[in-house]
C-alpha positions in Angstrom: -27.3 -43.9 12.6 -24.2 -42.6 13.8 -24.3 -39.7 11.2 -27.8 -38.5 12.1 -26.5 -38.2 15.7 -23.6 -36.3 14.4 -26.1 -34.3 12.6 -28.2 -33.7 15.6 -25.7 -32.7 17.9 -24.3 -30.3 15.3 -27.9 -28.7 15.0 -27.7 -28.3 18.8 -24.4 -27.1 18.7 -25.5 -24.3 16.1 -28.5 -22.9 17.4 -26.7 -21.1 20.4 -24.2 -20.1 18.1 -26.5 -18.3 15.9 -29.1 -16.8 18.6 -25.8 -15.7 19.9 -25.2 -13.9 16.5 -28.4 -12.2 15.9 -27.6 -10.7 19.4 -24.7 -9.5 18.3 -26.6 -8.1 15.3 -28.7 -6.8 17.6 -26.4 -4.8 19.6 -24.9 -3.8 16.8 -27.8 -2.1 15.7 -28.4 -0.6 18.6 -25.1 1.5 18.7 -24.9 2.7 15.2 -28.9 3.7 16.1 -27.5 5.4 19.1 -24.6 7.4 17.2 -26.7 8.4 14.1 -30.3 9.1 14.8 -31.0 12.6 14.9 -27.5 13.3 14.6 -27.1 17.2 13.2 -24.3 19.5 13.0 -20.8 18.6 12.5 -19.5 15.3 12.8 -16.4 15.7 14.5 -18.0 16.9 17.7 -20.8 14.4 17.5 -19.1 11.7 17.0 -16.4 12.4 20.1 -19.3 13.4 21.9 -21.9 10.0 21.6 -18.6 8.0 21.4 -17.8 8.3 25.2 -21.1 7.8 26.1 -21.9 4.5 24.3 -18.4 3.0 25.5 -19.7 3.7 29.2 -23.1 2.2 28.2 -21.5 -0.9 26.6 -18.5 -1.3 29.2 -21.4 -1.0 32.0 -23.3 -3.2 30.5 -20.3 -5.9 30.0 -19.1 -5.8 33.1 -22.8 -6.1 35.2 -23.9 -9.1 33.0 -21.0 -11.4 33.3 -20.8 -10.5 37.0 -24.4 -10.9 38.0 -24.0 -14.3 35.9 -20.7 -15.8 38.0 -22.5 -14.4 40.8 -25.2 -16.5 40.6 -23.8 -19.7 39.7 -21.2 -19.4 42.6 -24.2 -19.1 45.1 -26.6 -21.2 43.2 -29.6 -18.4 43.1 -30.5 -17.1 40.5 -32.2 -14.3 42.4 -29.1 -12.7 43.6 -26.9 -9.8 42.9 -23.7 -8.6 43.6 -25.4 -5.3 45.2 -26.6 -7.7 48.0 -23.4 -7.4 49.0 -24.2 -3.8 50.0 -21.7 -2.1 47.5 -24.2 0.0 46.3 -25.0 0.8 49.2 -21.3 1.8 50.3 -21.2 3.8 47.5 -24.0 6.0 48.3 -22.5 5.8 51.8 -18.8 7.4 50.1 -20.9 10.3 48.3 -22.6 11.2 51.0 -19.8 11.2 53.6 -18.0 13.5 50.7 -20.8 16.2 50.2 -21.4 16.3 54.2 -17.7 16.8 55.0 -16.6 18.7 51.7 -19.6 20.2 50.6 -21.0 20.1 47.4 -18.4 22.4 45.3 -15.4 20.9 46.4 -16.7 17.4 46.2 -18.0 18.7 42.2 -14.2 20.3 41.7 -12.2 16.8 42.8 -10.0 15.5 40.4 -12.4 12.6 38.1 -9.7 10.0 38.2 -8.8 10.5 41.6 -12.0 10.1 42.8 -12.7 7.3 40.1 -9.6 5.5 41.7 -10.5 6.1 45.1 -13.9 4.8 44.9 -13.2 1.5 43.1 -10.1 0.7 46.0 -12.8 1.6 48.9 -15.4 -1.0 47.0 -12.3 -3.9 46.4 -11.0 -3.1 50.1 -15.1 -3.9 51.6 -14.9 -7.1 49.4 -11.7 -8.1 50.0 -12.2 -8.0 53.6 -15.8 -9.8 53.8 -14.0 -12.5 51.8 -10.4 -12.4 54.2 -13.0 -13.5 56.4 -14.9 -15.5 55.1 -11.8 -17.8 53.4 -9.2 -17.1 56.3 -8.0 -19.5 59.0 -11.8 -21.0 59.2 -13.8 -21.6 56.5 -17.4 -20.2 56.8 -20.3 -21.0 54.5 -21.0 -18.9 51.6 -24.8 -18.3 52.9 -23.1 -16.2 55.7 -21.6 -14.0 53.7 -24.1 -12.8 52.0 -26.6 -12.3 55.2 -23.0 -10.3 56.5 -23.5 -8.3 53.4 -26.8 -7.4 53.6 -26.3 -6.2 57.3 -24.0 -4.4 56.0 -25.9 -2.7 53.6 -28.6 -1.7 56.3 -25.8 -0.1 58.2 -24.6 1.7 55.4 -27.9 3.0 54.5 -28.9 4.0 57.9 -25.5 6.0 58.1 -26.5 7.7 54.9 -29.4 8.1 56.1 -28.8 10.0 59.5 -25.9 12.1 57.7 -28.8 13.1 54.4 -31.1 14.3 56.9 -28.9 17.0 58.7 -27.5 18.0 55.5 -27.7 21.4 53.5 -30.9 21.1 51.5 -29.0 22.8 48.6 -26.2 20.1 49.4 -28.8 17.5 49.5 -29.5 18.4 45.7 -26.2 17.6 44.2 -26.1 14.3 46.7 -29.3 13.4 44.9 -27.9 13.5 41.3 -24.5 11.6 42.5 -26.9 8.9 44.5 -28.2 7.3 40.7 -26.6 5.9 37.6 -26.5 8.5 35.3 -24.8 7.8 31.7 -24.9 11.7 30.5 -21.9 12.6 32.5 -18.9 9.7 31.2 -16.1 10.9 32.4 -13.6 10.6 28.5 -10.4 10.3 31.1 -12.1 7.1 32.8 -13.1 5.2 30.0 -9.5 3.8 28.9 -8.5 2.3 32.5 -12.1 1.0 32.9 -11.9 -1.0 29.8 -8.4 -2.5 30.6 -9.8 -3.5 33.7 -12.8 -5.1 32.5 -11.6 -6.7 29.6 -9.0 -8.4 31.3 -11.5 -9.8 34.2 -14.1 -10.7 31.4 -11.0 -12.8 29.6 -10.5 -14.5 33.0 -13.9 -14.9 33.0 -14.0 -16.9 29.8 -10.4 -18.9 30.9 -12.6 -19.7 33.4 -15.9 -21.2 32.0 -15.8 -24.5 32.0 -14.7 -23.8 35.8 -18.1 -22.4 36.5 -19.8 -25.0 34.6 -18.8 -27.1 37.2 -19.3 -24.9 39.9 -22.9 -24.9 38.5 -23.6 -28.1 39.8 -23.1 -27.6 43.6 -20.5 -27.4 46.4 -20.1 -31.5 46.7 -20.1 -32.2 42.8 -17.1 -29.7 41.6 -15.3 -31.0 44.8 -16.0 -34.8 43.6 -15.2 -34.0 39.6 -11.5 -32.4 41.2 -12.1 -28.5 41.1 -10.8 -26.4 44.4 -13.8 -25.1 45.3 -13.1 -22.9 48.4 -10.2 -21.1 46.2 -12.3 -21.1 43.0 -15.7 -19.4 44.5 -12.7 -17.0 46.3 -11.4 -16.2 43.0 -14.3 -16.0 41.1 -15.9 -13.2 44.0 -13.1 -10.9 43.6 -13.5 -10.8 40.0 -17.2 -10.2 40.7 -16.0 -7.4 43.3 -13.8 -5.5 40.7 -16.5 -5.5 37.9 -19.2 -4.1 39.9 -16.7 -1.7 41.6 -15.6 -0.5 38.2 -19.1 -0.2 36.8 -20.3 1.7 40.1 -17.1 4.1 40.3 -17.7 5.2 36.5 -21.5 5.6 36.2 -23.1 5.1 40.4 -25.3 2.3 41.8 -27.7 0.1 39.2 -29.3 -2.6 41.3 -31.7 -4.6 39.3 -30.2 -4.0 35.9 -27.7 -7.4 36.3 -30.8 -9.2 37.7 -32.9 -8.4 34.4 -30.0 -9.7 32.2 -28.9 -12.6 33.2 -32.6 -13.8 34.0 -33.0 -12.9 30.1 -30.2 -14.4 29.1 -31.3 -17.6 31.1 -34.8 -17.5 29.7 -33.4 -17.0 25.4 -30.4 -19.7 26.6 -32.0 -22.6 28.4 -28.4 -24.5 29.1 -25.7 -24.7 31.9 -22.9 -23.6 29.6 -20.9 -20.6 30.4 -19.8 -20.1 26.6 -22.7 -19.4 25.8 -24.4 -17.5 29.6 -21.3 -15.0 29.5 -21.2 -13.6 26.3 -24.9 -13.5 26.3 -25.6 -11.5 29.4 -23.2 -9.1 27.8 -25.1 -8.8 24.5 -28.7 -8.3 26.1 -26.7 -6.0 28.7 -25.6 -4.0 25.6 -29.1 -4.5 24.1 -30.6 -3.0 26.9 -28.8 0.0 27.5 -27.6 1.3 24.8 -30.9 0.3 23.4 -33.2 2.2 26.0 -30.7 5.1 26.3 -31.4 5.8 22.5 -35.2 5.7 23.2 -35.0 8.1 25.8 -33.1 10.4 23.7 -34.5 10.4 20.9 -37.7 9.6 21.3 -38.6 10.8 24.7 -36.2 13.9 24.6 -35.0 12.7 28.6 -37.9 12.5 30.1 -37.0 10.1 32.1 -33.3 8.7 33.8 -33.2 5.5 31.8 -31.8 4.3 35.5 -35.2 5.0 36.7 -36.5 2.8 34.0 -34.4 -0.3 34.8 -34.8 0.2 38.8 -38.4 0.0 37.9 -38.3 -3.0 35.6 -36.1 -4.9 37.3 -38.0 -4.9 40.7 -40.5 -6.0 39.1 -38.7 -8.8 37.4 -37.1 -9.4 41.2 -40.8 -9.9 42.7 -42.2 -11.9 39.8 -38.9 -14.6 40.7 -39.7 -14.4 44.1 -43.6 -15.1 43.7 -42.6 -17.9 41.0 -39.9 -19.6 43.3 -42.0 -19.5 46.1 -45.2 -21.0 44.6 -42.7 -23.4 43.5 
């Protein structure tokens, strides 16, 4: 008897470990299709050339996924994103304050890495300040931080806005294509800081799983099973902060995209465990956008922003949850 339970929980044990391998597969796939079909001409510039690209898709998709996913199980929604925190918004706020002050040439002729710098420390410095206040002297629920955050982000977007509307037309133009994600225009210089920094929150990430596990099961549970919760949810935010700053300073704004992958690594992984969530957010984050950026390429010859596509599919996704949790 004891035997076939050992069996059983083995054959548990297993099956996430090898869906999470045929992801893997998957994703592998998905970047050699990316780098090879309808590759012509010589090598050594194609290879350079798609290279930098499909690090920025797979480091963008790395870093949204295993945020969105902390994200959610620190607020316990699984409708939430770290863009309700109106970063994306701030962003767009930034480039717009830039082209309106600058101009559009002398914002297009500042130094990538500077700006790339500049950008992420404005995004840490809006987080770090929301959450100052909400962990300072008094503690204030998490609920009221994001409702802060979304005011925020209706500020911000009303600034934007006010300033788009008096702008240059021609100005407005070269706003427009710095207002989306685009993954044509990886910046080579970017990509080795970027990864640093998001492999080394994604490792504390995964020091931290069996945290979030906990942390899964509600405010008055991790504080009963002995985990500080107040300093953990802290901790765990400004991770979230510096992923999503990262991934919005190196490519612009994606707001759905982390909703559509962790609800699809939910739906493929039916468990609580963070093992398993994390690395498989990453995988169908990968999937997906290295994936659809290879379709639209190769098949569709750029028709389409592929950030169009996941905006579109994702809000989608968004009101489907919605309607479903409500009828619930």
């Amino acid at each position: 008897m004891a035997d076939a339970v050992a069996s059983t929980g083995e054959a548990r044990a297993m099956r996430p470990a090898l869906a999470l391998a045929l992801l893997a597969c998957a994703a592998v796939a998905a970047c050699a299709a990316f780098m090879t079909v309808g590759a012509r001409g010589d090598w050594s510039f194609i290879l350079p050339f798609r290279g930098t690209k499909l690090a920025g898709l797979v480091l963008v998709a790395v870093a949204i996924g295993t945020a969105t996913v902390v994200f959610q199980t620190i607020t316990n929604n699984r409708i939430l994103t770290p863009s309700i925190m109106g970063f994306d918004a701030l962003y767009i706020l930034l480039q717009t304050a830039l082209v309106f002050s600058l101009g559009a040439t002398q914002t297009t002729a500042l130094d990538a890495r500077t700006m790339f710098l500049a950008e992420t420390a404005m995004l840490l410095v809006f987080g770090g300040l929301l959450y100052h206040w909400l962990f300072g002297a008094t503690a204030r629920s998490l609920h009221l931080l994001l409702l802060v955050g979304i005011v925020f982000g209706v500020f911000f977007r009303a600034i934007s806005g006010l300033l788009q509307r008096i702008m240059d037309p021609g100005e407005f133009l070269v706003l427009q294509d710095r207002m989306f994600a685009s993954f044509n225009t990886v910046n080579h210089e970017l990509l080795l800081l970027a990864a640093l920094i998001v492999g080394a929150v994604c490792l504390g990430f995964w020091r931290l799983h069996q945290v979030f596990d906990v942390l899964a099961l509600g405010r008055e549970a991790a504080i009963g099973l002995g985990v500080a919760h107040a300093r953990m949810v802290a901790l765990a935010l400004v991770l979230v902060t510096v992923l999503v700053a990262v991934s919005t300073a190196l490519v612009g704004p994606i707001s759905f995209f982390g909703l559509l992958v962790a609800n699809l690594a939910y739906l493929l992984f039916p468990t609580a465990r963070h093992a398993v969530l994390l690395p498989a957010s990453a995988l169908i984050g990968v999937i997906a956008l290295v994936g659809g950026q290879t379709v639209l390429e190769r098949v569709l010859s750029y028709d389409t922003a592929l950030s169009v596509v996941i905006e579109f599919i994702g809000g989608i996704a968004f009101i489907l949850l919605v309607v479903r949790g409500g009828a619930r």
